[in-house]
C-alpha positions as CSV (number, residue, x, y, z in Angstrom):
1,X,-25.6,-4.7,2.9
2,X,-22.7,-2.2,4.3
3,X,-22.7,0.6,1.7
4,X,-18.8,1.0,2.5
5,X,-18.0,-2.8,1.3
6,X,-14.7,-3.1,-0.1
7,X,-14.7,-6.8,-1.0
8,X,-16.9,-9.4,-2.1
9,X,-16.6,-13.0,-3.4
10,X,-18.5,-14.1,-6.4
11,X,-19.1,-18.0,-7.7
12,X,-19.6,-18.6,-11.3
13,X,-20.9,-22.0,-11.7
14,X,-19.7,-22.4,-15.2
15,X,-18.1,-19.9,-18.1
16,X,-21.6,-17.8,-18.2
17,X,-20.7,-16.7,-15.1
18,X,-17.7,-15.4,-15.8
19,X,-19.4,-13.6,-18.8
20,X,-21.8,-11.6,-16.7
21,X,-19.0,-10.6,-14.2
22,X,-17.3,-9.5,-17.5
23,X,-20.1,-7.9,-18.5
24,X,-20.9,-6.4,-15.5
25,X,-17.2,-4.8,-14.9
26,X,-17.0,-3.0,-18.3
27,X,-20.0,-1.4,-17.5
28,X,-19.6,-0.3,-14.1
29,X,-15.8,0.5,-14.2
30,X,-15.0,3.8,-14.3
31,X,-12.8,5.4,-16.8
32,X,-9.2,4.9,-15.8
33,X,-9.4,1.9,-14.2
34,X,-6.5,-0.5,-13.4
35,X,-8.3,-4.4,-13.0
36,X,-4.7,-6.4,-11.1
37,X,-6.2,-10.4,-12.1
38,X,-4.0,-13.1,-10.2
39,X,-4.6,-16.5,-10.5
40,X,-2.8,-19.6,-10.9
41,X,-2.2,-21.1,-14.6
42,X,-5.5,-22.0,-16.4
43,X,-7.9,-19.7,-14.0
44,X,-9.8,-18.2,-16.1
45,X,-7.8,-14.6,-16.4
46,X,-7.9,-14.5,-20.5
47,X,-11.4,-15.7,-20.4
48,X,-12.1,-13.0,-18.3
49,X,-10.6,-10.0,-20.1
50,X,-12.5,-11.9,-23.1
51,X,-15.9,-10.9,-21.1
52,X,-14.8,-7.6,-20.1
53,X,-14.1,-6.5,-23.7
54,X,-17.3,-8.3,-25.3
55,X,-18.8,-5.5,-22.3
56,X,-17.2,-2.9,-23.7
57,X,-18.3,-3.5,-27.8
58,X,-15.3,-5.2,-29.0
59,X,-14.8,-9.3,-30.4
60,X,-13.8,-11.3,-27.3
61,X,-11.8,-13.3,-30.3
62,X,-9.7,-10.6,-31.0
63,X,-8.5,-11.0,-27.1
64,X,-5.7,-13.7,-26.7
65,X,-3.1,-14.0,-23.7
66,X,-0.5,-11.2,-24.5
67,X,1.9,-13.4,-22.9
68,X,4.6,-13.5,-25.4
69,X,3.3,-9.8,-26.3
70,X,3.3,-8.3,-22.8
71,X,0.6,-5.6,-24.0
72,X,-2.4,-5.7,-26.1
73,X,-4.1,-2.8,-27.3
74,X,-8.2,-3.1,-27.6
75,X,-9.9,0.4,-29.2
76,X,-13.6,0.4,-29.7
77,X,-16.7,2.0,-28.0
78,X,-14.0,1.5,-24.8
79,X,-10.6,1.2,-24.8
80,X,-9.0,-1.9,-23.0
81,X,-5.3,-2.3,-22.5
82,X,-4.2,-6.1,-21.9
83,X,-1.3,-6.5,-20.0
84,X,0.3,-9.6,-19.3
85,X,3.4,-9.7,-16.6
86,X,3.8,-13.2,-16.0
87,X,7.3,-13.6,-18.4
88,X,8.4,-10.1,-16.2
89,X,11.4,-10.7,-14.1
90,X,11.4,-8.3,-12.2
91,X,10.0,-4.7,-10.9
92,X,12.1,-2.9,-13.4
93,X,11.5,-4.8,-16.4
94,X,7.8,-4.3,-16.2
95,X,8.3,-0.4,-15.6
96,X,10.4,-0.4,-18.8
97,X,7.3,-1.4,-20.7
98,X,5.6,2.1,-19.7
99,X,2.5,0.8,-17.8
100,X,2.2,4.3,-16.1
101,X,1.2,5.3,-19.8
102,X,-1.8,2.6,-19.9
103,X,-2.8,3.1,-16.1
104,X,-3.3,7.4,-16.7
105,X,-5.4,6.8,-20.1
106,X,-9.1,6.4,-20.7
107,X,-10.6,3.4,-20.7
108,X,-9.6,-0.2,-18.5
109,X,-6.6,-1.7,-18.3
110,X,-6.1,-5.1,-17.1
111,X,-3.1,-6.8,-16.0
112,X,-3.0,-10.2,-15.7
113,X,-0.3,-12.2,-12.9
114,X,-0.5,-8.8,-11.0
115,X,0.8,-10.4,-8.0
116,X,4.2,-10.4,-10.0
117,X,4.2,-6.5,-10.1
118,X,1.9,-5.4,-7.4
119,X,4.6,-2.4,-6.2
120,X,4.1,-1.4,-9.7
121,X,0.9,-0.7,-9.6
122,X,-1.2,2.2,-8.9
123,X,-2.0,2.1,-5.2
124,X,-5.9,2.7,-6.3
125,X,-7.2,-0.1,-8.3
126,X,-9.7,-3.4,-8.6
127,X,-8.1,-6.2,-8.0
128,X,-9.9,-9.7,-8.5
129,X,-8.3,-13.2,-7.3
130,X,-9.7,-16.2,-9.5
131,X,-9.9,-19.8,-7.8
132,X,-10.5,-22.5,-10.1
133,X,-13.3,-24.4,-8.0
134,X,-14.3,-27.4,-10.3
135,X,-13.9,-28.1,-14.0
136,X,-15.9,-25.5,-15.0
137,X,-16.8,-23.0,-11.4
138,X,-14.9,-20.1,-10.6
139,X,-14.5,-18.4,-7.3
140,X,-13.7,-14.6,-7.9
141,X,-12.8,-12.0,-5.5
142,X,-13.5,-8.6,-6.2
143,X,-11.9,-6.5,-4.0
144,X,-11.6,-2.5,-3.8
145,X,-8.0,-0.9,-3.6
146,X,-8.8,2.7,-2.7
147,X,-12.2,4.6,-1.9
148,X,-12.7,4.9,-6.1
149,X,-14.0,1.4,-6.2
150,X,-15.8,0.7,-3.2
151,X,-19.0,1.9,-4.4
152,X,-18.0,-0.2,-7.8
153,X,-17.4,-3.3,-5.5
154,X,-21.2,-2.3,-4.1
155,X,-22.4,-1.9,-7.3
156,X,-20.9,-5.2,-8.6
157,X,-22.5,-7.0,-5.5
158,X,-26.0,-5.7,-6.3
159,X,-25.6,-6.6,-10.2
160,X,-24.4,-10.1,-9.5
161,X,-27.2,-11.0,-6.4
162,X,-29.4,-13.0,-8.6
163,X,-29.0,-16.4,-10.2
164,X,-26.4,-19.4,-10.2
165,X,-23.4,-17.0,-10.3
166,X,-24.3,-15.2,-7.0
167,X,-21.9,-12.9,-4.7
168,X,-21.5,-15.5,-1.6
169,X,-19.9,-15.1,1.8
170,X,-18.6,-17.5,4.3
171,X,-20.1,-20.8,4.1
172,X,-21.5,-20.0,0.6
173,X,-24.3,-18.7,1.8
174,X,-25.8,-16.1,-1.1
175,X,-25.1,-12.2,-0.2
176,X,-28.1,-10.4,2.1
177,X,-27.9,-13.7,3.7
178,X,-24.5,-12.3,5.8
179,X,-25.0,-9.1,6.3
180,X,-23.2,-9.7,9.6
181,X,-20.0,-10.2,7.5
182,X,-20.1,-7.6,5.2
183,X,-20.6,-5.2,8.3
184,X,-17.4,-6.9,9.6
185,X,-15.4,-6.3,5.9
């Protein structure tokens, strides 16, 4: 595998998937992080962040869509910051909320509908695309946004090899089986 991959795509067959991608993101992430999540309605964003903080030491039921909310404040062994922009208007509505405040503290913040504000956000970041694949399977691209997470986006990769949720690459064949593409990326 290219040690300079900045992207992979990972296929959760069902919701334990999703858990160990979770899992595997609150403990890789580096302090400071900014996760961007787009996907469409019903993706799997929520159940996601759920994950991620369970990761981190905190109830995944205390996590709910902060869509009414905008943020959500999580503090336990890690700090997660929920952010939610898909009622934003507009660029300037979501910078009224302060997120340069959430992005320069400890811990991970996530923002879910990124794609709303993506000039918003800091130009080093994770962002992960979610493609509902069946009723249950997930297709989740993890890609790196900035040199700080391409050895994350490595890590991640290596975590996530094994199993039914496997990092896959064109013609979902399971990663190591295209190295010629992740040279190319």
């Amino acid at each position: 595998m290219n040690l300079s991959m900045t992207s992979f795509t990972y296929h959760a067959s069902d919701e334990s998937g999703t858990t160990a991608l979770g899992h595997a993101l609150a403990e890789l992430l580096p302090e400071g992080t900014v996760v961007a999540l787009c996907g469409t309605l019903g993706a799997g964003k929520t159940r996601l962040v759920q994950a991620v903080a369970e990761g981190c030491g905190l109830d995944p039921r205390d996590v709910v869509s902060p869509t009414f909310v905008l943020i959500h404040e999580h503090h336990g062994r890690r700090d997660l910051y929920h952010l939610d922009a898909y009622r934003i208007r507009d660029d300037d509505e979501f910078e009224a909320l302060g997120p340069e405040e959430y992005f320069e503290r400890r811990g991970l913040t996530l923002v879910e509908w990124a794609d709303r504000v993506a000039r918003c956000l800091p130009a080093e970041r994770l962002d992960v695309r979610i493609e509902v694949t069946g009723q249950r399977s997930r297709r989740f691209e993890v890609e790196a946004k900035g040199q700080r997470y391409t050895a994350v986006v490595r890590q991640l990769a290596d975590r996530l090899g094994t199993g039914d949720a496997s990092p896959i690459g064109p013609e979902n064949r399971p990663l190591g089986e295209w190295d010629d593409w992740a040279e190319a990326r």
